[in-house]
C-alpha positions in Angstrom: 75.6 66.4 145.3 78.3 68.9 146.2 81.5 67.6 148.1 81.2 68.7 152.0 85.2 70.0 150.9 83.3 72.2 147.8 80.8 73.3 150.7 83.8 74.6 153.0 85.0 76.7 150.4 81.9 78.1 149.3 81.1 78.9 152.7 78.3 77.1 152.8 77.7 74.4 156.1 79.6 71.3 156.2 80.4 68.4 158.1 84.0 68.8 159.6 84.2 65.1 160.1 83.9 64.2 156.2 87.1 61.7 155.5 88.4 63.6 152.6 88.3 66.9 154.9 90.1 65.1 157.4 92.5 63.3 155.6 93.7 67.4 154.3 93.9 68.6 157.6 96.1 65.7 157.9 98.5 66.3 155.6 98.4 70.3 156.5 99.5 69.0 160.0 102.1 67.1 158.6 103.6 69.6 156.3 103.5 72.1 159.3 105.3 69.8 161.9 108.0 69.3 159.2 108.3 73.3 158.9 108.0 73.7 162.4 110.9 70.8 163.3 113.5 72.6 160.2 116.7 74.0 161.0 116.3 77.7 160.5 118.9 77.9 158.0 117.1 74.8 156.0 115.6 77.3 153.4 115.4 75.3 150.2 113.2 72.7 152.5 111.3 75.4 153.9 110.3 77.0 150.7 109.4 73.3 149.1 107.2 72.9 152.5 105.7 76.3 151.5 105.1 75.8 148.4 103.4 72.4 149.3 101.6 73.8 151.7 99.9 77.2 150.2 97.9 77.7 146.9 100.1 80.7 146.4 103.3 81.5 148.1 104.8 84.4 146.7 108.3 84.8 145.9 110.5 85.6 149.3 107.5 84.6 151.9 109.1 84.3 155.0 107.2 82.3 157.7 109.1 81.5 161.2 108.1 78.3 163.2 105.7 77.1 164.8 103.2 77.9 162.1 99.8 76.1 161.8 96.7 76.1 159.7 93.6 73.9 158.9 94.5 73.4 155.3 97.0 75.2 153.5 95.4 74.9 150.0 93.2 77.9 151.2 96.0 80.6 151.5 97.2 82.8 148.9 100.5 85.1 150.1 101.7 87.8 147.6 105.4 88.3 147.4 107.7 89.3 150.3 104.7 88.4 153.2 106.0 87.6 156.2 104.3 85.8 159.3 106.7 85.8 162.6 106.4 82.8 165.3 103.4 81.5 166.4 101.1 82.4 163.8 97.7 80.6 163.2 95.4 80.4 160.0 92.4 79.0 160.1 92.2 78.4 156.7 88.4 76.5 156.2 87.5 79.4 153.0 90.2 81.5 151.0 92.7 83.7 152.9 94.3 86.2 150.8 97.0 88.2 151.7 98.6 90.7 149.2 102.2 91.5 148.6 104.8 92.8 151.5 102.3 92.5 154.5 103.5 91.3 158.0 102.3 89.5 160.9 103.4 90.5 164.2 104.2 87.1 166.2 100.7 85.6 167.7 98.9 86.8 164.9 95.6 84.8 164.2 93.7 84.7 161.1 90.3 83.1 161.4 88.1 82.5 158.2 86.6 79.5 160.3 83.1 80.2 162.3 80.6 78.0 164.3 76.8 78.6 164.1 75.1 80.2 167.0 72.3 77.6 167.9 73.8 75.0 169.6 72.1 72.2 167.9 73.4 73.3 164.7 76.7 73.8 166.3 77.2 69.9 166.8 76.4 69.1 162.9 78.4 71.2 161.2 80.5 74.3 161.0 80.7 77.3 158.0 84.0 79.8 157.1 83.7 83.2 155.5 86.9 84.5 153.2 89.4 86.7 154.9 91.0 89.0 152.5 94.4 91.3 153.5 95.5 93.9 151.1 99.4 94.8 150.0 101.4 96.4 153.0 99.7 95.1 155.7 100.9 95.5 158.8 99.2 93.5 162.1 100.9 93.7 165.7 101.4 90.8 167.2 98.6 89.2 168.8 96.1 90.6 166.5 92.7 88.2 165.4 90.9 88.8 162.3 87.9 87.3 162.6 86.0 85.8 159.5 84.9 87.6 156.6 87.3 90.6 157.4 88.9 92.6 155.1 91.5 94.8 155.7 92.7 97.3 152.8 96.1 98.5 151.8 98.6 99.8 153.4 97.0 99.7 156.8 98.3 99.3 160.4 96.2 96.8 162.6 97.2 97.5 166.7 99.2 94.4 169.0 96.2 92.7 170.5 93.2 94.1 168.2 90.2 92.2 167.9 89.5 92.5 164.3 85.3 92.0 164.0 84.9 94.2 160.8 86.2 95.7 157.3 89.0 98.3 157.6 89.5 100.4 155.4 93.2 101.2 153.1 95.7 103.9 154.6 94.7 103.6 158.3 95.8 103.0 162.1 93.0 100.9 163.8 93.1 98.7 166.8 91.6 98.2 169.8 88.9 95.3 171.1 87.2 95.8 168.7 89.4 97.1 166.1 88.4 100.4 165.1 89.9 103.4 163.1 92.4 105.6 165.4 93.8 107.4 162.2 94.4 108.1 158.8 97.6 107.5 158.1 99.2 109.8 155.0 100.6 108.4 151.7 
């Protein structure tokens, strides 16, 4: 029988309420309060924190407090990403973001999702990967919803609702997102 932690990943249903699940959003909490209550000039504690806290962190990641996320051991950040205040990851199935991208402050990443029927609603919730490719950039405020990805070298608007693939090299925003431009290499 498969773990209801091995079922979050996978995407599958599980039961949010499963001790071990609990217990790792626990110690994600805990790892973020410390991050969140460190001196900004307290790097080497910061990057032990990061590194504690992601599966990958990517040399020079730069994340400015508050941050929060379910997990932690979800999120893999290429080298030189950078998330400004008040970011969010909901982190239930992989996040991936590639090398140099950056978050606008607000920015929320959701790979956590909720069933539409009710009923099923108050037994158990599902995720769907996020994936963010190399020299991102999304405005502040911007949600990408679960199961997004968002290719190279693209611009995501301030305040875009993110429901859908985007493609590399473009401008999109909006509620929803959607291509404005390309943008040229």
């Amino acid at each position: 029988m498969r773990s209801e932690r091995a079922k979050m990943i996978a995407g599958e249903p599980y039961d949010p309420a499963d001790a071990e699940l609990t217990q790792l959003r626990r110690r994600a909490r805990r790892i973020c309060r410390e991050l969140n209550a460190s001196d900004e000039e307290a790097n080497d504690l910061r990057r032990r924190l990061l590194e504690e806290l992601f599966a990958a962190g990517g040399e020079g990641v730069t994340v400015e407090p508050p941050f929060h996320c379910d997990y932690g051991f979800n999120i893999s950040l290429g080298q030189g990403v950078y998330f400004n205040f008040d970011c969010v990851i909901l982190d239930v199935c992989p996040v991936e973001i590639g090398e140099r991208s950056l978050f606008g402050p607000g920015v929320q990443i959701y790979a956590a999702t909720h069933p539409l029927n009710a009923e099923a609603r108050r037994k158990y919730e599902l995720g769907r990967p996020v994936r963010i490719g190399s020299d991102v950039w999304c405005g502040g405020g911007a949600i990408i919803c679960p199961g997004v990805t968002i290719g190279p070298r693209t611009v995501i608007g301030a305040g875009s609702v993110v429901t859908r693939d985007v493609p590399s090299d473009v401008f999109a925003a909006g509620n929803p997102c959607r291509v404005i431009r390309e943008i040229e290499r």
